[in-house]
N, C-alpha and C positions, 0 to 999 in steps of 0.2 A: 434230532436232539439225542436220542437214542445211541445215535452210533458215534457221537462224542463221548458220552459217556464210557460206551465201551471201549472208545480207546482212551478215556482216559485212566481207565481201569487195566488195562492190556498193558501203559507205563508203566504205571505203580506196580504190577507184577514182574516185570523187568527191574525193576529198582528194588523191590524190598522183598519178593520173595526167598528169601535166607531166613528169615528173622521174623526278698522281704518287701510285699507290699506296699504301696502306698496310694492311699485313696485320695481323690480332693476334686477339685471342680476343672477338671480339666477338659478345655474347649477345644471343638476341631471346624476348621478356617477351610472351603475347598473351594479352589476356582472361584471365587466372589461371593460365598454366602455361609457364614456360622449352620451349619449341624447339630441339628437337636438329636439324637441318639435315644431310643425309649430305653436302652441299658447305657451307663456313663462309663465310657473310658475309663482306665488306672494306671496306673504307673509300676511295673515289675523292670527290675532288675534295670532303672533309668531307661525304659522303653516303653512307650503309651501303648498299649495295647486295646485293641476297637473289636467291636463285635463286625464280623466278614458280610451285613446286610452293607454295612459302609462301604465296602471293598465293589460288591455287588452293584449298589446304586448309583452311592455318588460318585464312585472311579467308573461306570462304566465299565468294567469289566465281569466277564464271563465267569461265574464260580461252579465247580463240581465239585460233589460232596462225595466219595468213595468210604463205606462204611467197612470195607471188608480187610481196608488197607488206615482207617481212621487219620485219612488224608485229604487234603486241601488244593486242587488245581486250579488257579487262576490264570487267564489270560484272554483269548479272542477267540470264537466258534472260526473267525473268516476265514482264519489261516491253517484252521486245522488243531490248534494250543499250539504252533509251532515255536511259539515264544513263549511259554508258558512257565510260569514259576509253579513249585509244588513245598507245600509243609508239611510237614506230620506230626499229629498233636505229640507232643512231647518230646520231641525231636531237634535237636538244638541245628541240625544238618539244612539248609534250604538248597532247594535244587533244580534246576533246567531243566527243561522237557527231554533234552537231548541223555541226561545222567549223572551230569558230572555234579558236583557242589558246588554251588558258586558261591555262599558264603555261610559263615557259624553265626549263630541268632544269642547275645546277648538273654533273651528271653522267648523260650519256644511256642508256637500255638499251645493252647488250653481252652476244657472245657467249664466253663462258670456257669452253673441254675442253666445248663439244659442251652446253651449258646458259643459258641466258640468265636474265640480272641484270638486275634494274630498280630505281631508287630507292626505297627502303620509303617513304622519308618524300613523297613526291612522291604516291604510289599511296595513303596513307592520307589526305594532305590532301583529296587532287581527291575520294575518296569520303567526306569527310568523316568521320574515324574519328582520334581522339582519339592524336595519338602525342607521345614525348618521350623524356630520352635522360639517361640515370643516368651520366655520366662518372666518377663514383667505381667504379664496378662494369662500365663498358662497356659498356652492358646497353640497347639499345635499347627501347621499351613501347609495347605499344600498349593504352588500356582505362583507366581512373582510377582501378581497387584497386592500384596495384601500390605493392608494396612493398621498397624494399631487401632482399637475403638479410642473416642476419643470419653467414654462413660467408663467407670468401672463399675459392672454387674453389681457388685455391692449397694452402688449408688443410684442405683434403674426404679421406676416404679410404672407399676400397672395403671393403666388407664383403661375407665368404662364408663360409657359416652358422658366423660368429659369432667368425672372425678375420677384423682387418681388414690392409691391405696396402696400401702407397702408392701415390700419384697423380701422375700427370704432366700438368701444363695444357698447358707449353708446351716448344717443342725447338729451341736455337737463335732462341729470340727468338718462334718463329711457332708458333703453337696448330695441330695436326696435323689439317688441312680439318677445322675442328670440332668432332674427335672426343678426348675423355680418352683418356688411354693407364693403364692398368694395372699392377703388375708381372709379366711372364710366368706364373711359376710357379703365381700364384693358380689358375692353369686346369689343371696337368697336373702329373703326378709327378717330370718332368724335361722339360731342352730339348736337343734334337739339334738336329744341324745336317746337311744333304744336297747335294747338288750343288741347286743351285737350277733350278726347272724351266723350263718353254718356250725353254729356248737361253740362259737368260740368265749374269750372270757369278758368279761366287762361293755362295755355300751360301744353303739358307732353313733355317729353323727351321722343327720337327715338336714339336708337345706331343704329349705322349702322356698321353692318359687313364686312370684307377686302369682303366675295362673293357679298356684296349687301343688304343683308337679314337685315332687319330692327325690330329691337327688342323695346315693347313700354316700357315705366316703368313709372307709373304714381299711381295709388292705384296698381295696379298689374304687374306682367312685361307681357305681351301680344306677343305671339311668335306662327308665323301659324295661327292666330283666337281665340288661348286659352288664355285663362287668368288663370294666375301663381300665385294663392294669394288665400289666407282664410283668410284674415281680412278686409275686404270693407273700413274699417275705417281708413286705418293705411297707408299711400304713402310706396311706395316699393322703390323711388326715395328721397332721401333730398339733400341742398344743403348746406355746411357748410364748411366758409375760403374760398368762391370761388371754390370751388370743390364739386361735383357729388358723391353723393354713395347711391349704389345700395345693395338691399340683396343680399346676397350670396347662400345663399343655395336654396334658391328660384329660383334665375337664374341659378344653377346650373343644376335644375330640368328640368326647363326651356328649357338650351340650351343642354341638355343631358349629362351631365358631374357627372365624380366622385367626391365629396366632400370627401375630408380627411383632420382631423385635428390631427398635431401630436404637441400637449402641453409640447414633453419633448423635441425637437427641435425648436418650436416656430414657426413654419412654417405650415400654409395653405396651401391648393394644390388642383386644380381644372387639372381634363386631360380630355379629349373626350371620351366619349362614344360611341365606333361605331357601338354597337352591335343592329342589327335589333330588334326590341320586341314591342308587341303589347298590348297596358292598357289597361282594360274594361270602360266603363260607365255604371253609375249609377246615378239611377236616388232615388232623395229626397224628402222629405215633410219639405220645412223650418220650418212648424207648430209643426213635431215632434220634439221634445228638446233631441232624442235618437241618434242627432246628430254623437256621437261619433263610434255608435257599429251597427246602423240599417241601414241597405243602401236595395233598390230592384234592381236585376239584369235589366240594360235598353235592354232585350232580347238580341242579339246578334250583337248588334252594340261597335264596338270598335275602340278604335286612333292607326293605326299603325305608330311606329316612323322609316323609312327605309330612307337612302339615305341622312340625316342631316334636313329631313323634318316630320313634324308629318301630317298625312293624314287619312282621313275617310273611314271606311270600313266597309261593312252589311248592306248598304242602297243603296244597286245599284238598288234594284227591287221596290224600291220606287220613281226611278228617281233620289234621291239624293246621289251626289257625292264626295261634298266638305266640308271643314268645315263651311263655310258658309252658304248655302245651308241649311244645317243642323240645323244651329241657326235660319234661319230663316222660317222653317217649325217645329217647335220642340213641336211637342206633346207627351203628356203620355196619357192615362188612368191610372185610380185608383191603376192597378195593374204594372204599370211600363213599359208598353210593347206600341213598338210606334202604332202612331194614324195618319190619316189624317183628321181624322170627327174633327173638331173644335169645334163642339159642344159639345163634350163629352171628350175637354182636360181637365187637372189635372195641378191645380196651384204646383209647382214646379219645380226644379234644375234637370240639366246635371249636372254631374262632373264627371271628373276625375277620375280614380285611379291610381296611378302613384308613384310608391317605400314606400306605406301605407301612401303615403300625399292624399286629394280631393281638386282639383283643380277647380275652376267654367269653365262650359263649355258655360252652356246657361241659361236661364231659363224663364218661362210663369208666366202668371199672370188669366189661364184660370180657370176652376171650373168645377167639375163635376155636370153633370144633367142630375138627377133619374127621369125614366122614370115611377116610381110609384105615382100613384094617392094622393091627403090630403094633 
């Protein structure tokens, strides 16, 4: 992997060494299955622009993230990139592996909250990959089965064993990064409200589950110590008509459940998950913008989900136990691998990894310090 990298780095050196919005509920259709995206597509300059985890997973394709050239090489490790398209964030120019231009981008990669967007359609063209764009439904496609739903999302409701509960698309005009919203209560036997935590202002909601278990949903849903959310910015919780709604897919994750959306019945469906399984962490550098494709193994510390609870594991011989614990001893070094020397922590992220979402776990505000002289 290494020495793709560097030549994909050895390109971009050859190539570049010289040198009105609209947001809304916009759906991506691939090969035979709707795309839930934990950041939602937009629309710049009449081109839907996707976070490159999409480009990464559901095309199948190879991404390199070069920091040094703040470029984008997609294609296949097998062939070498020998078919490789390349972007550069703000770069209206796309280009072949081989040099030349092969075409000007209506709307250039960009970096948005620490993620990087590149034109779908621009990225299915150059790979030659069949795309097209259902304006009755919003619904961009890639793949020649696709079919209109025969529901409009509007018209959907959640089912939970066997009452259903209403849906919310959109709040304010703008479809909530992506994600359906619920109504609260589906999930707990009541909602409180609390001082809201980390310093902030006003109260969050607490569901309480029939066992007890208290779920928070405020910028994120918070369940066990972990926080449920990639958008810091965005409440996981609103309240509209007197009523609670919560994300959905996010608390799905959350409280370990199946998400299934079937749009030719019209119906959502959330069922438990009771299967034991254990997600890695990873640890970040919020500084790198490779956000989407670079993550370093945090050594062999992982969340096990057993028993309807998520719980920590691979730090017993540290003394730590819990997830708590955890958070509040949470060092890195440089290289990803924990620390107790404080003085030689590394400013960044725990997260998640959890059905190819990154979840916040923890994170330090510490620095590294070279023990090299000047």
């Amino acid at each position: 992997m290494k020495r793709k990298i560097l030549a994909a780095a050895l390109l971009l050196l050859l190539l570049f060494s010289g040198t009105s919005l609209a947001q809304g509920d916009i759906r991506l259709w691939i090969y035979g299955d709707y795309i839930e995206s934990d950041v939602a597509p937009y629309i710049k300059n009449d081109r839907t622009m996707v976070p490159l985890r999409v480009i990464s997973e559901e095309l199948d394709k190879d991404v390199i993230w070069v920091p040094e050239y703040r470029s984008v090489v997609i294609g296949n490790t097998y062939n070498d990139f020998e078919d490789a398209v390349i972007f550069r964030i703000g770069d209206r120019n796309l280009y072949h592996a081989d040099g030349y231009i092969m075409a000007k981008l209506d709307a250039p990669p960009e970096i948005r909250g620490d993620r990087t967007f590149v034109p779908l359609r621009a990225v299915a063209e150059a790979l030659q990959m069949e795309i097209g764009w259902d304006g009755a439904h919003r619904t961009v496609y890639i793949g020649s089965d696709y079919r209109p739903p025969k529901y409009d999302r509007r018209q959907m409701h959640l089912r939970i064993e066997g009452k259903d509960y209403p849906i919310l698309v959109q709040y304010q005009g703008e479809e909530l990064y992506g994600e359906l919203t619920a109504v609260a209560d589906a999930f707990g036997y009541r909602l409180t409200y609390e001082t809201a935590p980390y310093g902030g202002e006003g109260t969050a909601g607490y569901l309480t589950q029939p066992n007890g278990r208290k779920i928070l949903a405020w910028y994120s849903v918070r369940v066990d110590g972990i926080d449920f959310s990639n958008n810091p910015e965005t409440r996981s919780l609103i309240k509209l008509h007197g009523r609670d709604f919560i994300s959905m897919s996010i608390l799905a994750d959350a409280l370990h459940m199946y998400y299934a959306e079937d749009s030719e019945a019209g119906i959502i469906t959330l069922t438990p998950d009771t299967r034991n399984e254990e997600c890695p962490i990873i640890f970040h550098d919020p500084a790198d913008t490779s956000s989407d494709y670079v993550k370093t193994p945090a050594s062999s510390i992982k969340i096990r989900y057993q028993n309807g609870r998520y719980e920590l594991i691979g730090m017993e011989e540290y003394g730590v136990h819990t997830i708590k614990e955890f958070q509040n001893s949470f060092y890195f070094d440089e290289s990803g691998n924990f620390t107790l020397d404080k003085m030689n922590k590394f400013k960044g992220e725990a997260r998640l990894l959890f059905d190819h979402n990154y979840y916040l776990l923890s994170r330090n505000e510490g620095y590294v310090f070279s023990n090299a002289s000047g």
